[in-house]
C-alpha positions, 0 to 999 in steps of 0.5 A, spaced: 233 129 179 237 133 183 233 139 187 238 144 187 240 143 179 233 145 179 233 151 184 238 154 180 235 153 173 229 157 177 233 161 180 236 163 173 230 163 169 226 168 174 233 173 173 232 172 166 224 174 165 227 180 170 232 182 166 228 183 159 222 187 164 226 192 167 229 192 159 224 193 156 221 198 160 227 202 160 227 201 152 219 203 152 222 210 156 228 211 151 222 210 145 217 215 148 222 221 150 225 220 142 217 221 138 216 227 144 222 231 141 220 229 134 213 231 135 216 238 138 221 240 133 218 239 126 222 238 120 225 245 116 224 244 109 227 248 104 223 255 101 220 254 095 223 256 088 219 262 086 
């Protein structure tokens, strides 16, 4: 086997596993910011018929 054919297929498996992590973080701090101003605003709910 051709060492450069398996450099590149390192080179491209490494960029791909650093992707989906930088990804995943990123997801992981848009998912955290999103429940915090869920839990600082509450639902309204309508008033209740007397």
């Amino acid at each position: 086997m051709d060492y450069t054919l398996v450099a590149i297929v390192v080179v491209l498996v490494i960029s791909l596993i650093a992707y989906l992590i930088l990804r995943n973080k990123k997801d992981e701090k848009r998912y955290v910011d999103e429940s915090n101003k869920a839990d600082l605003k509450p639902d309204k709910h309508d008033k209740p018929k007397a």
